[in-house]
C-alpha positions as CSV (number, residue, x, y, z in Angstrom):
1,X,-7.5,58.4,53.0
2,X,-9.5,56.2,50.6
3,X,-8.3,54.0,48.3
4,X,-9.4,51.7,45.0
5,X,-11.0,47.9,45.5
6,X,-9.8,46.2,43.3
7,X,-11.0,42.5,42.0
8,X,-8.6,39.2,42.5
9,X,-7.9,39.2,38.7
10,X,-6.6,42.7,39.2
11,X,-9.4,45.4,37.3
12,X,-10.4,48.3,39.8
13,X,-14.0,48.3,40.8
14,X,-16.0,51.3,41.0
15,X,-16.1,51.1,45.1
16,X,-13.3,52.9,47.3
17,X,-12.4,52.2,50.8
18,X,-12.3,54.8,53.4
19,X,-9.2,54.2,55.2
20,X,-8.5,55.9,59.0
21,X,-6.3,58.5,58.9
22,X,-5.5,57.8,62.5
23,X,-3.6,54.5,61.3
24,X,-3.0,55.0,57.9
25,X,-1.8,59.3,57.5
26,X,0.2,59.5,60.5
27,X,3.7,61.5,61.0
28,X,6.2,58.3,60.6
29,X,8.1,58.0,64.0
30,X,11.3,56.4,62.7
31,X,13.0,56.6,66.6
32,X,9.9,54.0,67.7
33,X,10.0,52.2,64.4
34,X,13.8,50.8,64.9
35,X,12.7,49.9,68.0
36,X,9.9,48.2,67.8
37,X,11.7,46.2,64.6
38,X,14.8,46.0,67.0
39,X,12.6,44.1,70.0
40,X,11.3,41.8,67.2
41,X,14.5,40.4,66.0
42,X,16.4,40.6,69.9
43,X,12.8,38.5,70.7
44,X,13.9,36.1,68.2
45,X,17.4,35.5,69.1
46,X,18.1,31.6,70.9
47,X,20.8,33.1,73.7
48,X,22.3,29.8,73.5
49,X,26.0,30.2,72.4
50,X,28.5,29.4,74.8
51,X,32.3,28.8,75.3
52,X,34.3,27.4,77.8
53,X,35.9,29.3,80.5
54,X,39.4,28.8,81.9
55,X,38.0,27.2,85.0
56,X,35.7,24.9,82.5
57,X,38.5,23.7,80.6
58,X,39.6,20.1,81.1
59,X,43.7,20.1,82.5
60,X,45.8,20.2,85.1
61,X,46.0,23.0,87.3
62,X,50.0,22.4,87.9
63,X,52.2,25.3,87.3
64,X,53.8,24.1,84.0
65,X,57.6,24.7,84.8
66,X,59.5,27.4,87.7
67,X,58.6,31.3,87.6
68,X,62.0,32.2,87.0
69,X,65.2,31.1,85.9
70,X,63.9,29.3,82.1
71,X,64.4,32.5,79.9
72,X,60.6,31.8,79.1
73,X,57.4,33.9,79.8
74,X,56.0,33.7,83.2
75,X,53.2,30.9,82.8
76,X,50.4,29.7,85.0
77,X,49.1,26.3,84.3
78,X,48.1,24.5,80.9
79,X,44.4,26.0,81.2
80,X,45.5,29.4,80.0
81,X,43.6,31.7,77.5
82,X,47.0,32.3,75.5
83,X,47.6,28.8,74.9
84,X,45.9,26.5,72.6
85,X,42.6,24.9,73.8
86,X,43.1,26.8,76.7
87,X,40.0,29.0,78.2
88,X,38.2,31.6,76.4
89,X,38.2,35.3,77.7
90,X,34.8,36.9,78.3
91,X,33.2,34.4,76.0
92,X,30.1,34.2,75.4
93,X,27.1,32.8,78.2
94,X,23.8,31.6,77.6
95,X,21.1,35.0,78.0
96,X,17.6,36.5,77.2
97,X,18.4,39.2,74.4
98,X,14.6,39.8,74.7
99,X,13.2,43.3,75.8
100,X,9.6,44.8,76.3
101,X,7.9,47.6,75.2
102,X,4.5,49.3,75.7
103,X,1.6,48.7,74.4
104,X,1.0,52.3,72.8
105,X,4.7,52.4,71.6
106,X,3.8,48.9,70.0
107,X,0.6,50.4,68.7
108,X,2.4,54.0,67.1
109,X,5.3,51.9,65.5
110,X,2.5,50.0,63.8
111,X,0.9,52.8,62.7
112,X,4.5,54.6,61.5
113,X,4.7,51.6,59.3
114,X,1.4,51.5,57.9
115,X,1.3,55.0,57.1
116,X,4.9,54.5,55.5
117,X,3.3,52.0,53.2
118,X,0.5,53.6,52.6
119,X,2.4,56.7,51.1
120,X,4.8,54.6,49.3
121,X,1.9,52.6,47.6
122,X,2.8,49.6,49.0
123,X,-1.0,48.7,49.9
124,X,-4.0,47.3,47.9
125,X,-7.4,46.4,48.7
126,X,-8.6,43.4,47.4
127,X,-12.2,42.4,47.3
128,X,-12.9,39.3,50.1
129,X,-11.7,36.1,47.9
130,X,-11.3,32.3,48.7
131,X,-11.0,29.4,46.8
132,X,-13.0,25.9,46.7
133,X,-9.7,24.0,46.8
134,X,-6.0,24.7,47.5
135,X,-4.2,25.4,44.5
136,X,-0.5,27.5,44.5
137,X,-1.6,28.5,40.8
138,X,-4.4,30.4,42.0
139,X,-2.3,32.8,44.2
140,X,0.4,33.0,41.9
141,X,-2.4,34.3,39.1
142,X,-3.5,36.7,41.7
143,X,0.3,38.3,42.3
144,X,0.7,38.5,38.7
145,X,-2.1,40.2,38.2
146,X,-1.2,42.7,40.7
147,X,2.5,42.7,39.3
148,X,4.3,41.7,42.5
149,X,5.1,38.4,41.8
150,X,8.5,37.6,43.2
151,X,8.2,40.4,45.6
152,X,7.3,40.0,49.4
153,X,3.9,39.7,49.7
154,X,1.7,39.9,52.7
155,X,-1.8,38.7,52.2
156,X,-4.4,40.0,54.9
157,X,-7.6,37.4,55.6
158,X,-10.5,38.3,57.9
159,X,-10.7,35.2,59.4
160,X,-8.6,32.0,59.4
161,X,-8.5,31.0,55.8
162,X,-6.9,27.5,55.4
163,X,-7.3,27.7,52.1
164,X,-5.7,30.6,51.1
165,X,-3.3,29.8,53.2
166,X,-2.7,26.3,51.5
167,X,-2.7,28.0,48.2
168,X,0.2,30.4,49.5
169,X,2.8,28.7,51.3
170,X,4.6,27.1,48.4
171,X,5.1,30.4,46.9
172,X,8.4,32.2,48.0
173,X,8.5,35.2,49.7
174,X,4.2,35.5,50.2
175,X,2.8,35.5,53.9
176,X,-0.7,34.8,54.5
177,X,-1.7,36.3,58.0
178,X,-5.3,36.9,59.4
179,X,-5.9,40.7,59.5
180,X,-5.0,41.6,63.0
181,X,-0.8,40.0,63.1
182,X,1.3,41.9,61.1
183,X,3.7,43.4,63.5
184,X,6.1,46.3,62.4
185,X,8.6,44.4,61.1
186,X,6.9,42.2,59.0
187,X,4.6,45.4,57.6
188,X,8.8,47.1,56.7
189,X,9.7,44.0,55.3
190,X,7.0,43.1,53.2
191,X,7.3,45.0,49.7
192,X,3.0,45.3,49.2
193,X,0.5,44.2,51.1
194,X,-2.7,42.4,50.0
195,X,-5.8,43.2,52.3
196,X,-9.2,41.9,51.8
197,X,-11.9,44.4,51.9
198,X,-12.9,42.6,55.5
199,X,-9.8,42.4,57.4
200,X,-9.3,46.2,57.0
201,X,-11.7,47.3,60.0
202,X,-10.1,43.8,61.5
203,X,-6.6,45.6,61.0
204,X,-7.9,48.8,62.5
205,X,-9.5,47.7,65.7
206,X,-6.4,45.2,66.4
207,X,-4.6,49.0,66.5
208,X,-6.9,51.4,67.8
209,X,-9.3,48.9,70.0
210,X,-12.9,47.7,69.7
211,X,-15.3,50.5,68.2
212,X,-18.4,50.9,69.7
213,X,-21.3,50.7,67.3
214,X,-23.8,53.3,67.2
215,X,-27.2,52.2,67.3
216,X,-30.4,54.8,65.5
């Protein structure tokens, strides 16, 4: 698959970027998709709500009045779920929603999602940029020269930028990540992605592993 450079301000070079079909043309697998995005969100979850049990709750443990003889329901002490402030039921305990998966079911989710952005259009290639000083009205020139401004943006650096990354974190919605994090769910949830012309091998070998170079 290739596809246009273009420049920061947004005009198409006369260069195209040969992207690997390995990554970027696959068959989406939706089944690993939702579950790779699934694992992310579970991963993110605290674990920390909790509610008292009957045996947790502060009262006495006396039977309230005689089993029989009242005309009233047969009642244990004051600690019971049916009563007010009594004891939840089954409530909830602190727990690890987190789950694993493998590497290579990490690695095709990645790729579904790539290749689903890829078709949709949802990537451009942008010539390696930076800027001499942070400055939010750089990057926001940049998105509306692309026409995504207000959109969700992820913007793909080679290396550790700081100041692109300065020049992007006042802005809404935008994400600036070196080229080899984007997992699957941020890829789905971003609307485009921005990659420089650098981070795209960066990208590539963060999914398919180190190439080794071939030497004449």
């Amino acid at each position: 698959m290739k596809l246009d450079i273009y420049k920061i301000d947004g005009s198409k070079t006369s260069n195209k970027i040969e992207l690997n079909d390995a990554i970027f043309a696959v068959e989406p697998n939706e089944v690993v998709l939702y579950e790779d995005v699934r694992r992310h969100l579970a991963n993110k979850r605290q674990g920390t709500a909790k509610t008292k049990e009957r045996a947790e709750v502060t009262g006495s443990t006396k039977k309230m009045y005689r089993q029989k003889g009242t005309g009233n329901a047969r009642r244990g002490d004051i600690k019971s779920p049916l009563l007010r402030k009594g004891g939840t039921v089954f409530g909830p305990k602190p727990r690890d929603y987190s789950f694993k998966m493998n590497k290579k079911t990490r690695q095709l989710a990645r790729k579904s999602a790539l290749s689903l952005k890829a078709t949709a259009e949802g990537i451009v290639i942008v010539e390696d940029f930076t800027f001499d000083a942070p400055k939010t009205s750089q990057v926001a020139d940049m998105l509306n020269a692309f026409e995504v401004n207000g959109k969700k943006v992820i913007i793909l650096t080679a290396d550790t930028d700081a100041i692109v990354y300065k020049s992007a974190r006042n802005i809404p919605k935008v994400v600036v990540l070196e080229g080899y994090k984007p997992n699957t769910y941020q890829i789905m949830n971003a609307d485009v992605i921005l990659i420089q012309e650098s981070a795209v091998s960066i990208l590539e070998n963060s999914i398919e592993g180190k190439t080794e170079k071939v030497t004449a």
